[in-house]
N, CA and C atoms of all chains as a GROMACS GRO file, in nm:
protein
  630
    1UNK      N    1   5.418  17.871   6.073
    1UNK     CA    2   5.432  17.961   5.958
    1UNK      C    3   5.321  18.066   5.962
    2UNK      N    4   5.363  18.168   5.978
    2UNK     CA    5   5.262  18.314   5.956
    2UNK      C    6   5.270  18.366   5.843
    3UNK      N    7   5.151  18.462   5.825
    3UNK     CA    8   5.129  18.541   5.650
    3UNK      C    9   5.256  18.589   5.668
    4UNK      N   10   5.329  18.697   5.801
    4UNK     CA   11   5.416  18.755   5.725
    4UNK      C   12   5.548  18.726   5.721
    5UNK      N   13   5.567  18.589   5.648
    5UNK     CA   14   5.694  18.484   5.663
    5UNK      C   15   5.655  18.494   5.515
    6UNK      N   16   5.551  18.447   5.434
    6UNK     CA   17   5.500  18.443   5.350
    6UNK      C   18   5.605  18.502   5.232
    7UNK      N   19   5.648  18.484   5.087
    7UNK     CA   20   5.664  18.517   4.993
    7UNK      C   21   5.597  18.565   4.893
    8UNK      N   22   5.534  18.666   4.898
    8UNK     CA   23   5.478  18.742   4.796
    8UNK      C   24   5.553  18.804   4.671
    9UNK      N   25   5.509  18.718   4.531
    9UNK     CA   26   5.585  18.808   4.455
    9UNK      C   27   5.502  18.909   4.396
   10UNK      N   28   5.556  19.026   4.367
   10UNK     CA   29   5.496  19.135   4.318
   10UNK      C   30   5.346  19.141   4.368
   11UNK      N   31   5.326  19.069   4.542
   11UNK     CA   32   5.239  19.132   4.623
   11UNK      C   33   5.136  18.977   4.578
   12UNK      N   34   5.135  18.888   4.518
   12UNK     CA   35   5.042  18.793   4.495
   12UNK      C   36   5.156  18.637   4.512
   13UNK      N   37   5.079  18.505   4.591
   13UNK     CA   38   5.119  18.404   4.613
   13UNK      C   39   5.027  18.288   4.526
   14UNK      N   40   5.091  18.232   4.456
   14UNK     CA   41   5.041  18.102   4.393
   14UNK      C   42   4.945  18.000   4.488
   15UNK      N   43   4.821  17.949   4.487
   15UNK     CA   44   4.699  17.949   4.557
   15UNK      C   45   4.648  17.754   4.466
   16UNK      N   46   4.693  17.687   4.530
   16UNK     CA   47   4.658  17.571   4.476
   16UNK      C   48   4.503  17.514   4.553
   17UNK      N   49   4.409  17.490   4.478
   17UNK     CA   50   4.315  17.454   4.528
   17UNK      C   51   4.244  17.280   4.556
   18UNK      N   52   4.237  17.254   4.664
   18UNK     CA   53   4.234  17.118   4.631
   18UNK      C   54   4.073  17.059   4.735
   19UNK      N   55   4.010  16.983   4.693
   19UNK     CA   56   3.913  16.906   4.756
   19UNK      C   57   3.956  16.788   4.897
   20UNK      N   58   3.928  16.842   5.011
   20UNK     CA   59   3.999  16.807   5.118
   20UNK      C   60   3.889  16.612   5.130
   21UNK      N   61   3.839  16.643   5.103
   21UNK     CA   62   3.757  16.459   5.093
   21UNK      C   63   3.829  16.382   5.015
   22UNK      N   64   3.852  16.423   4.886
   22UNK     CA   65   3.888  16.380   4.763
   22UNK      C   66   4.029  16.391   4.749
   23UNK      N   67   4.112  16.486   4.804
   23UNK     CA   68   4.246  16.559   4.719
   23UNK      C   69   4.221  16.621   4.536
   24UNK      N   70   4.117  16.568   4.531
   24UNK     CA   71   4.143  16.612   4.412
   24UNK      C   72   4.208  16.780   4.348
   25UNK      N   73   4.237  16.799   4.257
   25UNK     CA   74   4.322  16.944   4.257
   25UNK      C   75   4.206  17.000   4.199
   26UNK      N   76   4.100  17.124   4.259
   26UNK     CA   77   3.985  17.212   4.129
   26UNK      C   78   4.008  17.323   4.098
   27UNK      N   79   4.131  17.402   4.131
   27UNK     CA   80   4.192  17.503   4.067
   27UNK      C   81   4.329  17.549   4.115
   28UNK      N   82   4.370  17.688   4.035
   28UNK     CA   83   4.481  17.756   4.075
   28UNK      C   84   4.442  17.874   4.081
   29UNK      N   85   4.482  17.958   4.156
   29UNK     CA   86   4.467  18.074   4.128
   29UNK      C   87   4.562  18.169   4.246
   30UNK      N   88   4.518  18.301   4.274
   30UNK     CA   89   4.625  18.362   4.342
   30UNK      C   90   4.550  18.428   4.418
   31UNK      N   91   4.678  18.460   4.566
   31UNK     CA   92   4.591  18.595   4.632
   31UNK      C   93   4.718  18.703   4.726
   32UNK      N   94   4.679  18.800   4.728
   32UNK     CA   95   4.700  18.864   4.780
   32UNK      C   96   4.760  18.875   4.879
   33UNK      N   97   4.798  18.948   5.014
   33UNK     CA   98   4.799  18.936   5.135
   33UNK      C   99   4.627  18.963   5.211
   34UNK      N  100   4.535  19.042   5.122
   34UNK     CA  101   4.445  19.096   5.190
   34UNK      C  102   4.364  18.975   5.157
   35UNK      N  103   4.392  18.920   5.044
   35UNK     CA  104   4.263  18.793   5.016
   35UNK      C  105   4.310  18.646   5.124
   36UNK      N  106   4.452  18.647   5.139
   36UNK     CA  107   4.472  18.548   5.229
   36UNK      C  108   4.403  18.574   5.343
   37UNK      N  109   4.399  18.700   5.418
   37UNK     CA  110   4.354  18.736   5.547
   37UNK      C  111   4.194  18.739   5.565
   38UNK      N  112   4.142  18.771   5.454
   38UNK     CA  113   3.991  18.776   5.455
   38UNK      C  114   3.949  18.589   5.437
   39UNK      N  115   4.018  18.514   5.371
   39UNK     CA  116   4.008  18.363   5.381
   39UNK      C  117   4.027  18.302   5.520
   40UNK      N  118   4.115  18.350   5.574
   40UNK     CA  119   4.143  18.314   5.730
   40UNK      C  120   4.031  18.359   5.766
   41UNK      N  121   4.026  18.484   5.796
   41UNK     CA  122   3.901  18.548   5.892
   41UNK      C  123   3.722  18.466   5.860
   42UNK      N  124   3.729  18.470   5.710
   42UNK     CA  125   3.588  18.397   5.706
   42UNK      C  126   3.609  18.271   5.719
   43UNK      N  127   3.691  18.182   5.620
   43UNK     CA  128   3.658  18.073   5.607
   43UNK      C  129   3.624  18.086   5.490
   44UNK      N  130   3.622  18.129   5.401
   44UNK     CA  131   3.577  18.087   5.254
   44UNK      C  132   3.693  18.191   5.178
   45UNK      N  133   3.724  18.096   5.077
   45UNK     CA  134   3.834  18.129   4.959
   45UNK      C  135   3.798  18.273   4.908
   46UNK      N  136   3.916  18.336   4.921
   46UNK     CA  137   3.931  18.472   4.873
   46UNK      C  138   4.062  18.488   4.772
   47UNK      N  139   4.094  18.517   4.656
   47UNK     CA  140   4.158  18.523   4.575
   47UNK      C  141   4.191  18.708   4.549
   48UNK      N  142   4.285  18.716   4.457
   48UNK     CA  143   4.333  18.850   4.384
   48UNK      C  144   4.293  18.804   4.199
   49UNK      N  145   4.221  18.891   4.160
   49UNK     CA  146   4.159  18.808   4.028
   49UNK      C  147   4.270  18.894   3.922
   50UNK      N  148   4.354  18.874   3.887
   50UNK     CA  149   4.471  18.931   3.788
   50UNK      C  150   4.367  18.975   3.635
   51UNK      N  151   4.285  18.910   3.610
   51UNK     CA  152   4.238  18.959   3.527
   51UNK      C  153   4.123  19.050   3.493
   52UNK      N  154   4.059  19.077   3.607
   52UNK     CA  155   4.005  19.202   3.658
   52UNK      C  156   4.049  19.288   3.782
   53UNK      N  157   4.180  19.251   3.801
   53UNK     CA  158   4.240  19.336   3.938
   53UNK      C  159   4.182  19.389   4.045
   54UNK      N  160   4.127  19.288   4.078
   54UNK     CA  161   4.065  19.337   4.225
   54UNK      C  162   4.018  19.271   4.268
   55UNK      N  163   3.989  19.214   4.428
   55UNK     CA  164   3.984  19.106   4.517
   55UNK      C  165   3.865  19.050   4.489
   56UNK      N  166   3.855  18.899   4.447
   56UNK     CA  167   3.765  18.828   4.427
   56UNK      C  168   3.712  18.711   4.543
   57UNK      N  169   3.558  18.700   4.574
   57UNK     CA  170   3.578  18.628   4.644
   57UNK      C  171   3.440  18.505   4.560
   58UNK      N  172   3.517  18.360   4.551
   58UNK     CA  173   3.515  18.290   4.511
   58UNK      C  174   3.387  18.225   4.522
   59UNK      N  175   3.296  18.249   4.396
   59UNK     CA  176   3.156  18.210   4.447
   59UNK      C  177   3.063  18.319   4.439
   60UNK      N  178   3.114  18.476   4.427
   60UNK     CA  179   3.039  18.536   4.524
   60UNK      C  180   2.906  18.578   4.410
   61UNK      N  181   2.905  18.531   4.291
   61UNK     CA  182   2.777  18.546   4.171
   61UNK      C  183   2.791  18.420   4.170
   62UNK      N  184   2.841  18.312   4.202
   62UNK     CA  185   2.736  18.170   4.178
   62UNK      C  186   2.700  18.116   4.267
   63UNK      N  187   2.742  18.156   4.378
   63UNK     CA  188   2.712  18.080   4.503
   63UNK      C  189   2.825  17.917   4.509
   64UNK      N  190   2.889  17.930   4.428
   64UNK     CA  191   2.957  17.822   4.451
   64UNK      C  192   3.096  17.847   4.522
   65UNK      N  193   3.063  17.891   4.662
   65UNK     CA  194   3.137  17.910   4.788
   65UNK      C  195   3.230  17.756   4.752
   66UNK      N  196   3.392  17.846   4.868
   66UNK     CA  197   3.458  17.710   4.894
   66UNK      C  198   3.463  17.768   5.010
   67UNK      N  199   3.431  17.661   5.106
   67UNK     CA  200   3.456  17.673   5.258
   67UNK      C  201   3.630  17.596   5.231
   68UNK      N  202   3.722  17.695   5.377
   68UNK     CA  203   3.870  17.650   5.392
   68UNK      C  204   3.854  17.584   5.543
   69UNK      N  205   3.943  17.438   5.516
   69UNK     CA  206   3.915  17.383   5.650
   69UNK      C  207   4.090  17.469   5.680
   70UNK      N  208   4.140  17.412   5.624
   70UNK     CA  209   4.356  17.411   5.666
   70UNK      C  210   4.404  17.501   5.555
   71UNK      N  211   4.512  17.549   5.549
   71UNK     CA  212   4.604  17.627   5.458
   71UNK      C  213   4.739  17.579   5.457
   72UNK      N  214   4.798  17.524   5.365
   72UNK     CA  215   4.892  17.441   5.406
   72UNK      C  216   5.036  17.555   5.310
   73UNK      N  217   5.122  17.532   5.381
   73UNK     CA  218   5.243  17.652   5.224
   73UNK      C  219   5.356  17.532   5.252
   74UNK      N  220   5.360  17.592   5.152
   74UNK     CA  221   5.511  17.479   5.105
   74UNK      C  222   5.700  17.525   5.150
   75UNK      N  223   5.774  17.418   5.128
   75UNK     CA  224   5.912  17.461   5.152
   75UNK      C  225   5.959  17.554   5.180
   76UNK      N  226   5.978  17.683   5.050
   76UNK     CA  227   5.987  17.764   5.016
   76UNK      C  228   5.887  17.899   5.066
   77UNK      N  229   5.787  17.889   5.136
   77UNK     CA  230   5.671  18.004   5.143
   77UNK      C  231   5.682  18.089   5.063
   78UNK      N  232   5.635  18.018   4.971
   78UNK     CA  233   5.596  18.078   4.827
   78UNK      C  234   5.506  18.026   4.716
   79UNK      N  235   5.403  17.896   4.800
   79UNK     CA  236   5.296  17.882   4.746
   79UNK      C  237   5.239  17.803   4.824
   80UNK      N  238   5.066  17.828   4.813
   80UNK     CA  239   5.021  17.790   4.959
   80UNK      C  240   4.929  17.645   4.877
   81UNK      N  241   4.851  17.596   4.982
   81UNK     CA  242   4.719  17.521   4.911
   81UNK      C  243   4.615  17.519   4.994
   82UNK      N  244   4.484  17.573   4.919
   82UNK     CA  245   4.367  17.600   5.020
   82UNK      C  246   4.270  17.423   4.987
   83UNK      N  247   4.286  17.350   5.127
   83UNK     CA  248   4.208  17.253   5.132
   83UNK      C  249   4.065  17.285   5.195
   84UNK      N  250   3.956  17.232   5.082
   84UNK     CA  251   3.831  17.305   5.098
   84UNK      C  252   3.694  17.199   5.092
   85UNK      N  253   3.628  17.194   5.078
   85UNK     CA  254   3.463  17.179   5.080
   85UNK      C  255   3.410  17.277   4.979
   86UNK      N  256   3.390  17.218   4.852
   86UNK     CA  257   3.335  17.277   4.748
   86UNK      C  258   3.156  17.296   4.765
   87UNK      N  259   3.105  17.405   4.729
   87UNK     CA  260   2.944  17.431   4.784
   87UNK      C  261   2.929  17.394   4.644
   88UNK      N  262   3.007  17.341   4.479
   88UNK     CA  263   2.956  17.411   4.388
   88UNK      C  264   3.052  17.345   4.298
   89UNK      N  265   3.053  17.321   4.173
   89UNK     CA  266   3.154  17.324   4.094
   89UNK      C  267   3.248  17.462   4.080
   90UNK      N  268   3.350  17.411   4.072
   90UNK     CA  269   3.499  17.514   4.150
   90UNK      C  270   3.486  17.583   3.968
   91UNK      N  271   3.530  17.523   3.868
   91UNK     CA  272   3.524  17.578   3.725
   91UNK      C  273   3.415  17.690   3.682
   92UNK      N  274   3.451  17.759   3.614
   92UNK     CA  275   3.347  17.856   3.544
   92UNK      C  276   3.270  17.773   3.433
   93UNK      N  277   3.324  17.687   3.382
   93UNK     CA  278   3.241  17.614   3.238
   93UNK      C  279   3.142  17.517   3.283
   94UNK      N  280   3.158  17.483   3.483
   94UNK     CA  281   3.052  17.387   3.533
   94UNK      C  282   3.098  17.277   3.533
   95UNK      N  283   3.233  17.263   3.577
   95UNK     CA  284   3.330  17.121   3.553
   95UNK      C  285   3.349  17.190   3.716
   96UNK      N  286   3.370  17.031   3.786
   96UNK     CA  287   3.410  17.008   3.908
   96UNK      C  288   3.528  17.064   3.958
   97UNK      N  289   3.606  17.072   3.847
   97UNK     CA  290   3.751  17.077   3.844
   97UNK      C  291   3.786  17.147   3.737
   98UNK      N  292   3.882  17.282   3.744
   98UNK     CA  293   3.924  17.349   3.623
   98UNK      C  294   4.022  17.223   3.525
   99UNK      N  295   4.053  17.181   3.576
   99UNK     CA  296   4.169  17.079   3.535
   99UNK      C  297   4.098  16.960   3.451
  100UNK      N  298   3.999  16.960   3.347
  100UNK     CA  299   3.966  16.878   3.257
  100UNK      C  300   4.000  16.813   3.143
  101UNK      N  301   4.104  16.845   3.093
  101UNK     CA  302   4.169  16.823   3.014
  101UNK      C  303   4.324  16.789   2.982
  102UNK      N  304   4.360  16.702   2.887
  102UNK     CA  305   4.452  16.652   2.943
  102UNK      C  306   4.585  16.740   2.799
  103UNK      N  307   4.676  16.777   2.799
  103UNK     CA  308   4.804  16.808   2.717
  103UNK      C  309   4.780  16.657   2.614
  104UNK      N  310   4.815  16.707   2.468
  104UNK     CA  311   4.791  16.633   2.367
  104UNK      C  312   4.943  16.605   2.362
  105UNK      N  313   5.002  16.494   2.358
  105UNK     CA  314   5.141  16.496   2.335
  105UNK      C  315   5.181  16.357   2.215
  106UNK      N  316   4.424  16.989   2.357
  106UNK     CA  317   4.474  17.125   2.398
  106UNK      C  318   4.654  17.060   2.366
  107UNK      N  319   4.716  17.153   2.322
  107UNK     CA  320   4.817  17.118   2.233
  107UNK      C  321   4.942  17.245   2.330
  108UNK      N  322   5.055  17.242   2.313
  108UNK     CA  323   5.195  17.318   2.393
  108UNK      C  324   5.152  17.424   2.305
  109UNK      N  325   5.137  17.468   2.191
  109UNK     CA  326   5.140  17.604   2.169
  109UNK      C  327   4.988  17.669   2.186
  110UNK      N  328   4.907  17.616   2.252
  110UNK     CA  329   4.806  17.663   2.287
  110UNK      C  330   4.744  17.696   2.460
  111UNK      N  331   4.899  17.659   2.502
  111UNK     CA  332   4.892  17.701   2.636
  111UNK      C  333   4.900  17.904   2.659
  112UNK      N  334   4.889  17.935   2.763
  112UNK     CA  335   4.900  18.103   2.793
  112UNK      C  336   5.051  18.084   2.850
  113UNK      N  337   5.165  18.087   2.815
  113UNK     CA  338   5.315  18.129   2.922
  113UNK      C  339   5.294  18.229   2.901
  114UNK      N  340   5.298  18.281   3.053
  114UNK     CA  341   5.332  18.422   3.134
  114UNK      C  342   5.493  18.477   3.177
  115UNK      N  343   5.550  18.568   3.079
  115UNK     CA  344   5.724  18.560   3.092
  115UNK      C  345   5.739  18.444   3.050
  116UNK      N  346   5.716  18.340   2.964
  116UNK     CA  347   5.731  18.210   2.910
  116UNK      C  348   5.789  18.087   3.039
  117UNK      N  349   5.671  18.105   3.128
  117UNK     CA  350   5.676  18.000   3.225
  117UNK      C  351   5.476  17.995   3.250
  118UNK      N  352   5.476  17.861   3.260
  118UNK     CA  353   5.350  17.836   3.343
  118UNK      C  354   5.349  17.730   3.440
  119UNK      N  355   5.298  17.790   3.551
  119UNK     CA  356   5.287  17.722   3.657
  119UNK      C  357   5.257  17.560   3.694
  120UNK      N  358   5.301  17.423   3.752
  120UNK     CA  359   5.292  17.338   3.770
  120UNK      C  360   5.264  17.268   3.900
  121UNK      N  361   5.149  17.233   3.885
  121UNK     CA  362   5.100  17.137   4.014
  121UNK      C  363   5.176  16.995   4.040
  122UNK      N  364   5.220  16.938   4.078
  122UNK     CA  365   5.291  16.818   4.078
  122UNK      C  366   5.216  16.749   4.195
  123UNK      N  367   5.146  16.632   4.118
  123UNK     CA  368   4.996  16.552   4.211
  123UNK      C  369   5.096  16.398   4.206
  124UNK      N  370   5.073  16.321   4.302
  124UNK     CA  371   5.113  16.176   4.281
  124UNK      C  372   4.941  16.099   4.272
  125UNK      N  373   4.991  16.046   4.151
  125UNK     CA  374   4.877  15.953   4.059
  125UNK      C  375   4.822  15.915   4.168
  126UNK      N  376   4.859  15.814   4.246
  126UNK     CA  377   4.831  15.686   4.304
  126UNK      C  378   4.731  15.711   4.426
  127UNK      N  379   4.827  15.865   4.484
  127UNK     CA  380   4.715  15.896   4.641
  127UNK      C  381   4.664  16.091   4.595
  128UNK      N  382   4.683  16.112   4.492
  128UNK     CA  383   4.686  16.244   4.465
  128UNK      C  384   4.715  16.376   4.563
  129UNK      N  385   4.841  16.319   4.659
  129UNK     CA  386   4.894  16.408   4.711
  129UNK      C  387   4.947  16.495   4.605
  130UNK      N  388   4.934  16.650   4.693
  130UNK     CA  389   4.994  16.760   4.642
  130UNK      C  390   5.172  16.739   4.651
  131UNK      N  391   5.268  16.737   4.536
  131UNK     CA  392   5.404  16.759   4.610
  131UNK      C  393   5.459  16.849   4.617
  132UNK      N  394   5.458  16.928   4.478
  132UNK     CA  395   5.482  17.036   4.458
  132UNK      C  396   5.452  17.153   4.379
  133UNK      N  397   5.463  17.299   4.349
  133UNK     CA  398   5.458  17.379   4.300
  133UNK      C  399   5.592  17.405   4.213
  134UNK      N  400   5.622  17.406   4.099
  134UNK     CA  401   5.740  17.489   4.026
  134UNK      C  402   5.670  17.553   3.887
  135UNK      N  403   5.768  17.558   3.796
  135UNK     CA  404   5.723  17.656   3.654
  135UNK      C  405   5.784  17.575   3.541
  136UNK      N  406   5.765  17.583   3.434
  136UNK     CA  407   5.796  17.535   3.325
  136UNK      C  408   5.773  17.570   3.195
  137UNK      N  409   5.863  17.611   3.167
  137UNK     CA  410   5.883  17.691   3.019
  137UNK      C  411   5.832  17.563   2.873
  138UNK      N  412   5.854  17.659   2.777
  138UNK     CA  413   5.825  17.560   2.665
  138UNK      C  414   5.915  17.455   2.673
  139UNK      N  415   6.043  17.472   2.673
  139UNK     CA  416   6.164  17.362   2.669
  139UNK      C  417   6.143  17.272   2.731
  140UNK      N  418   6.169  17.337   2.889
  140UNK     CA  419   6.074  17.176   3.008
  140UNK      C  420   5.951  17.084   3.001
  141UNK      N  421   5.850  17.193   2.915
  141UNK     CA  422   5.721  17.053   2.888
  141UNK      C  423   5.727  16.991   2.822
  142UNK      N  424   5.818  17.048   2.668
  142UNK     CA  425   5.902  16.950   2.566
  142UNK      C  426   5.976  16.835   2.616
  143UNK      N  427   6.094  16.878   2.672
  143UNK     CA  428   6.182  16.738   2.738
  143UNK      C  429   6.051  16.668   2.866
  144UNK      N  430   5.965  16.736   2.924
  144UNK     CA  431   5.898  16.644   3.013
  144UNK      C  432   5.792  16.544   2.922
  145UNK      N  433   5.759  16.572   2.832
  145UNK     CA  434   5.690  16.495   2.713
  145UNK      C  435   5.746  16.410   2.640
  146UNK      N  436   5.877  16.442   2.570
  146UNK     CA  437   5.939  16.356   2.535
  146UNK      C  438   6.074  16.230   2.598
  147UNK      N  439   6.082  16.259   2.751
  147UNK     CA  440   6.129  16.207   2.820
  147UNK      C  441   6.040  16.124   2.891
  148UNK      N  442   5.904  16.150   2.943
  148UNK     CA  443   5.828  16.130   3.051
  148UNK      C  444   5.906  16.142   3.217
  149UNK      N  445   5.991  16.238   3.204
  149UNK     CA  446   6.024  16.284   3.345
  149UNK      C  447   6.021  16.460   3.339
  150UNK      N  448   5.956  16.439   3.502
  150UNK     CA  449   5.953  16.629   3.506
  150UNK      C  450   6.075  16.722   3.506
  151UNK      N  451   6.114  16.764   3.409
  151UNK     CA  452   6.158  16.916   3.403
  151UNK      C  453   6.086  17.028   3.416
  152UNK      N  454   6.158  17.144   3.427
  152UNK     CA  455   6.129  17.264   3.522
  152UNK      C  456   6.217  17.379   3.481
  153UNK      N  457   6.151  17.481   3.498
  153UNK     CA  458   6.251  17.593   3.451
  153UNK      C  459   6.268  17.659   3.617
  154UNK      N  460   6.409  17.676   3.660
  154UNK     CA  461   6.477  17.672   3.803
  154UNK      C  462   6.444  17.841   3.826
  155UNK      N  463   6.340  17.912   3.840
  155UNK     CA  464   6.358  18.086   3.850
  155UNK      C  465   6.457  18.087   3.939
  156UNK      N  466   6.507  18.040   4.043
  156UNK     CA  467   6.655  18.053   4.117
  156UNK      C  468   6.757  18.041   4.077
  157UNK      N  469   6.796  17.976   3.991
  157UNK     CA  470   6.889  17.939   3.915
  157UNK      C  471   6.879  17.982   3.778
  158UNK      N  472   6.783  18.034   3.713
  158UNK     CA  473   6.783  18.115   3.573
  158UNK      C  474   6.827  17.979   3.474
  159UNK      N  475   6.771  17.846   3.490
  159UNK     CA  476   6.806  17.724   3.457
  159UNK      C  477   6.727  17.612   3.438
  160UNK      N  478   6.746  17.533   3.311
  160UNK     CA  479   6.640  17.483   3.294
  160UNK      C  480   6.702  17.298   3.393
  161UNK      N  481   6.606  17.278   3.432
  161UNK     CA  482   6.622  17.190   3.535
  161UNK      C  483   6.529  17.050   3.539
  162UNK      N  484   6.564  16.957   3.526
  162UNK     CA  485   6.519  16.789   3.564
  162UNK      C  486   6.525  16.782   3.671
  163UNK      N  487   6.421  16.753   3.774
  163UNK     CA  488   6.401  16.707   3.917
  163UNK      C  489   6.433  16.598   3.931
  164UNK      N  490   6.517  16.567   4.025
  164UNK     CA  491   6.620  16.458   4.086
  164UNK      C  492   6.728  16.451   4.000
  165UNK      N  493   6.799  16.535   3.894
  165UNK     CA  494   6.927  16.541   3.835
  165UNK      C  495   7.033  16.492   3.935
  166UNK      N  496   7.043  16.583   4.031
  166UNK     CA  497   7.114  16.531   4.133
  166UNK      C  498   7.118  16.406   4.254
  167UNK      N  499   6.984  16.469   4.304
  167UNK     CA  500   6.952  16.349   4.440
  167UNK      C  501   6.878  16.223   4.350
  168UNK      N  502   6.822  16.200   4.225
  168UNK     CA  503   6.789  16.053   4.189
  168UNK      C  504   6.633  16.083   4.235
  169UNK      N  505   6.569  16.134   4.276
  169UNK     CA  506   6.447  16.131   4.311
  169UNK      C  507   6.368  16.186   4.190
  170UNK      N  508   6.342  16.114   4.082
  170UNK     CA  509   6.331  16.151   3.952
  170UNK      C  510   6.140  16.131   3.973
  171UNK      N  511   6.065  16.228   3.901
  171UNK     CA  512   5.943  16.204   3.900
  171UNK      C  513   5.899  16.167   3.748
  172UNK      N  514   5.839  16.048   3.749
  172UNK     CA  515   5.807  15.981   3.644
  172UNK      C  516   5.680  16.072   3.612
  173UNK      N  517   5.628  16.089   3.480
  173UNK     CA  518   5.492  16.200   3.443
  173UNK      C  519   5.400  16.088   3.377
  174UNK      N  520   5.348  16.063   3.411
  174UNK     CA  521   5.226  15.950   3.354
  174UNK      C  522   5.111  16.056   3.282
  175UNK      N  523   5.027  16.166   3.340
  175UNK     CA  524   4.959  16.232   3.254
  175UNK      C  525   4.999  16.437   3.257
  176UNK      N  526   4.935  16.475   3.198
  176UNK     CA  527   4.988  16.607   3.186
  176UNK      C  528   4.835  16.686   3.173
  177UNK      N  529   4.755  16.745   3.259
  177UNK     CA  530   4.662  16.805   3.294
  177UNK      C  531   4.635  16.958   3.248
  178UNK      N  532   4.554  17.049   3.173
  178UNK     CA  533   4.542  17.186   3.156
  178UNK      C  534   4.445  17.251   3.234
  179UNK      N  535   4.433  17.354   3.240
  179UNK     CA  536   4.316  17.436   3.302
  179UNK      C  537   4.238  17.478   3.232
  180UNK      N  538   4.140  17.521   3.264
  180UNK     CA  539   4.052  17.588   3.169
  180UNK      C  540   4.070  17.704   3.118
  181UNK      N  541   4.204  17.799   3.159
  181UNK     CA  542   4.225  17.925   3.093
  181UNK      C  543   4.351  17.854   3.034
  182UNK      N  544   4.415  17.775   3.054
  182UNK     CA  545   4.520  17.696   2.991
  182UNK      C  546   4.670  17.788   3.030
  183UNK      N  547   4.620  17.836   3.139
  183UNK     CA  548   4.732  17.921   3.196
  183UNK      C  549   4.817  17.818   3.369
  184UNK      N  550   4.810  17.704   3.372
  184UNK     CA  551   4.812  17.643   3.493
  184UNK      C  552   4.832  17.469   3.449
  185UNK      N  553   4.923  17.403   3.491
  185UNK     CA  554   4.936  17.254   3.475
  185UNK      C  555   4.953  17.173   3.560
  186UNK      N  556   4.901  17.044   3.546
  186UNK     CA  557   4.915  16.903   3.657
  186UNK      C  558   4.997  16.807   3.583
  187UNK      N  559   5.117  16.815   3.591
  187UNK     CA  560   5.181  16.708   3.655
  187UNK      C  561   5.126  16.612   3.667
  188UNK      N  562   5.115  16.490   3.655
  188UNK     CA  563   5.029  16.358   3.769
  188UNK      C  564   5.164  16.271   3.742
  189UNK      N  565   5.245  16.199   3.861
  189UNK     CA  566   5.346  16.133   3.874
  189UNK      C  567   5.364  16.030   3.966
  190UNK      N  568   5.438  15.975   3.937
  190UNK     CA  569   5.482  15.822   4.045
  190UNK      C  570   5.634  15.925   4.065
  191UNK      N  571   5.638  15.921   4.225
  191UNK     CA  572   5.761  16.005   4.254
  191UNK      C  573   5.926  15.878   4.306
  192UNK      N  574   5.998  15.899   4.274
  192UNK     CA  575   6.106  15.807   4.326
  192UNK      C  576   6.147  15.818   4.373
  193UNK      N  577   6.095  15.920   4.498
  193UNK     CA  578   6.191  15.929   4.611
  193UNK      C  579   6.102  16.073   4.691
  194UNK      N  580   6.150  16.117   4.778
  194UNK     CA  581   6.091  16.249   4.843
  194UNK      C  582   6.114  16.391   4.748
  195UNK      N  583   6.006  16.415   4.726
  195UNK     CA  584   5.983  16.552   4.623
  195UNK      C  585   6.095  16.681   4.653
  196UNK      N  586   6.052  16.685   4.758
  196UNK     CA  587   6.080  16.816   4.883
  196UNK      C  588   6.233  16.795   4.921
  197UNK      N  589   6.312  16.929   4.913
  197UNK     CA  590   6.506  16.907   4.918
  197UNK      C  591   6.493  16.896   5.083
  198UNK      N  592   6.374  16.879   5.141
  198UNK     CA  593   6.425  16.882   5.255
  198UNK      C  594   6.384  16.742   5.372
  199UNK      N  595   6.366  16.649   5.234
  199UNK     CA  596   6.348  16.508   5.237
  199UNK      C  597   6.202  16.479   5.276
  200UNK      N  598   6.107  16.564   5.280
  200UNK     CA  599   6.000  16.540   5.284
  200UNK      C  600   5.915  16.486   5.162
  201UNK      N  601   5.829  16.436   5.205
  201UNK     CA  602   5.710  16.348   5.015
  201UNK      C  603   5.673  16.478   4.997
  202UNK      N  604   5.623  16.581   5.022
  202UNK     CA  605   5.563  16.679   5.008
  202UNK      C  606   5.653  16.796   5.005
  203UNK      N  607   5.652  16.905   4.966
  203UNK     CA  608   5.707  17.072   4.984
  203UNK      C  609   5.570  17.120   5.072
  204UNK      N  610   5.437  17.045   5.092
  204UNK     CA  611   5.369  17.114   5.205
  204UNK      C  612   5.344  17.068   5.273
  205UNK      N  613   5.426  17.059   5.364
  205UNK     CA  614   5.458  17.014   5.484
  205UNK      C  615   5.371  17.059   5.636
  206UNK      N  616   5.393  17.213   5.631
  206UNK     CA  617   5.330  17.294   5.725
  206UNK      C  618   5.235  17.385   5.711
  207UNK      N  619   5.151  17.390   5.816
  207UNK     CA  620   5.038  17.433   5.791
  207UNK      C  621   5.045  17.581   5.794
  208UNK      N  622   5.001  17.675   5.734
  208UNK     CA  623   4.986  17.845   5.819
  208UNK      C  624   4.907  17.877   5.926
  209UNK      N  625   4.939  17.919   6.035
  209UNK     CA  626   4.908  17.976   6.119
  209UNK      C  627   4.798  18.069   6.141
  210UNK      N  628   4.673  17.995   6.193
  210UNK     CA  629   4.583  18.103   6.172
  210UNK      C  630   4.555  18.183   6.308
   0.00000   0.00000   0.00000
């Protein structure tokens, strides 16, 4: 599977983030074609930040780098998952994992 | 964190689908208000089908029904986990997983 097999909608792919020791899941987020390619080329997670529109690379004011070992996409190539080596807690609030909380039902 | 305090984007938010037990990744889909409703009050995953413009129960057909034991938020509350005991192969293409293959670097 190559980027340009890839499903981009409206130019951004769903970006599951997961702890390759652990599996654990420490975020979601999205990227680009240019943030996928700059992740390949370095090795560290590169995203499309939708809420400041413009290529983010993950860590790059906290230092809490994710090194990418594999990139794995699913069925469909239309959503990938970056298995990583966290330098850092992956969350902005300083949680390991964006995923802290659980749906009240 | 409560269903009307989630972010739906076009009234879908995105779903991680983790198995409890080994926290494999299985899948990626979307889910509208309706689907986290019936997935809450059913404890099986529904899904809103963007291919089908349809709201959809996984394994309706093939029986491979995913049981939802917990229901996970993000920290922008725009993103969900799933956590499930799966009954069968996730993936229509009989695989445990939809990520199957790796991308090509």
């Amino acid at each position: 599977m190559k980027i340009n097999e890839l499903d981009f909608k409206n130019g951004l792919i769903p970006v599951i983030v997961q702890e390759e020791s652990s599996n654990m899941v420490l975020m979601l987020a999205y990227a680009g074609r240019e943030a996928l390619e700059l992740t390949v080329a370095s090795g560290l997670a590169h995203f499309w930040s939708r809420s400041r529109s413009r290529l983010w690379k993950k860590g790059e004011t906290s230092g809490n780098l994710l090194e990418v070992s594999r990139i794995l996409v699913d069925c469909d190539c239309d959503a990938l998952i970056y298995m990583v080596k966290a330098m850092g807690p992956a969350c902005h609030t300083g949680g390991k994992s964006c995923f802290f909380r659980a749906l009240e039902v």
